[in-house]
C-alpha positions as CSV (number, residue, x, y, z in Angstrom):
1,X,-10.2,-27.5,-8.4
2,X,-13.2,-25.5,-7.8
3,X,-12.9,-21.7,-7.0
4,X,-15.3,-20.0,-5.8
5,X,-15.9,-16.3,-6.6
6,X,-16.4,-15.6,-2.8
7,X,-12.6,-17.8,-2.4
8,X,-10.9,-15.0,-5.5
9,X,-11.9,-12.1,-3.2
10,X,-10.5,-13.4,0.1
11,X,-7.5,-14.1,-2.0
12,X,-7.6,-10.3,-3.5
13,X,-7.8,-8.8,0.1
14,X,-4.9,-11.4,1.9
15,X,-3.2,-10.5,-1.2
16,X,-3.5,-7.0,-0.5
17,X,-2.9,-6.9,3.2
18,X,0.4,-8.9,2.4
19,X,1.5,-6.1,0.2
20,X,0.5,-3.5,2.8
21,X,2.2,-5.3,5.5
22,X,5.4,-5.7,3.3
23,X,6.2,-2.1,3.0
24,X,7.2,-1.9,7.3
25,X,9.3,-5.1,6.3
26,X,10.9,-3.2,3.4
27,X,11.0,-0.1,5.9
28,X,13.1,-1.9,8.6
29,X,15.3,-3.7,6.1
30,X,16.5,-0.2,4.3
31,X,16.6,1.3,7.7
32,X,19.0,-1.3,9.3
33,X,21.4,-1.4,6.6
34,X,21.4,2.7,6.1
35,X,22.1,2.4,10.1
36,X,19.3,5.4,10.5
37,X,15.6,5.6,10.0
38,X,14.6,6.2,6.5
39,X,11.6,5.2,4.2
40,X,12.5,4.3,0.6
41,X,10.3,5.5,-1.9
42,X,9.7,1.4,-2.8
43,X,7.8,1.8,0.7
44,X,5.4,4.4,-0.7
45,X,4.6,2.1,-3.9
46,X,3.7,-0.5,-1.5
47,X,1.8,1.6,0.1
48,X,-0.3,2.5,-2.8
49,X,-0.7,-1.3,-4.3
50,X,-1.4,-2.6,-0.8
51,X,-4.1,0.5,-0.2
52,X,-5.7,-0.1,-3.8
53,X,-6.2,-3.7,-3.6
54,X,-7.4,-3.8,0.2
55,X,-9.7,-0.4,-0.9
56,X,-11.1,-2.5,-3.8
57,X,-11.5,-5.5,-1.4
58,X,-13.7,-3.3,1.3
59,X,-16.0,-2.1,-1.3
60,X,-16.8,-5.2,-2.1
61,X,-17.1,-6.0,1.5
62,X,-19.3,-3.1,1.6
63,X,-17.5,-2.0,4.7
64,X,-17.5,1.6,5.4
65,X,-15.4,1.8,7.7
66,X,-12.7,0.0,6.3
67,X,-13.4,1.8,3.0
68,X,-12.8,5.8,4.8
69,X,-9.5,4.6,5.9
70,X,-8.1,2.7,2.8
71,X,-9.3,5.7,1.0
72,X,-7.4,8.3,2.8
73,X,-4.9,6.3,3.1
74,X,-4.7,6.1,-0.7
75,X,-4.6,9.8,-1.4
76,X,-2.0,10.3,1.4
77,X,0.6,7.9,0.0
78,X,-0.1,9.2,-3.5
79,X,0.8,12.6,-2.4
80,X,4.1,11.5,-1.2
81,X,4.7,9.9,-4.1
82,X,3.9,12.9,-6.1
83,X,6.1,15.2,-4.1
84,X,8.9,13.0,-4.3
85,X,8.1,13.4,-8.2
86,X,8.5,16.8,-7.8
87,X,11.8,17.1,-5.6
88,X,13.6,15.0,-7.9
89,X,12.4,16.9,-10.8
90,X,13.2,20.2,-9.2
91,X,17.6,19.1,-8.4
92,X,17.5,18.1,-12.3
């Protein structure tokens, strides 16, 4: 079996965009069985993995479009992740 290097990258970004996508799957899941709207942190981790590896992808791709919005993206969900750092540091 020949891979190409061209074959690893598509694999790297449908990799990433199928992390990505699972975090609204993991979203509805929690929500249904809490019986309200909620996002688990485990939605926020997604978020970041799926981000990372699609933000790596579309600077390969050099696509700069792609690349602004991953990248926001990125520091947005890490933020959240950091406050939720903080808020469970601060009711220790």
């Amino acid at each position: 079996m020949n891979i190409t290097r061209e074959t690893l990258w598509l694999i790297l970004g449908f990799t990433g965009q199928v992390v990505f996508t699972g975090r609204f799957l993991l979203q509805w899941i929690y929500s249904e069985v809490k019986k309200r709207s909620l996002i688990p942190v485990g939605f926020w981790y997604l978020s970041i993995l799926g981000s990372a590896l699609l933000l790596v992808y579309a600077i390969y791709r050099q696509d700069p479009v792609f690349i602004a919005g991953q990248a926001f993206g990125f520091i947005v969900y890490l933020r959240n992740l950091q406050l939720i750092a903080r808020n469970k540091t601060l009711k220790e």
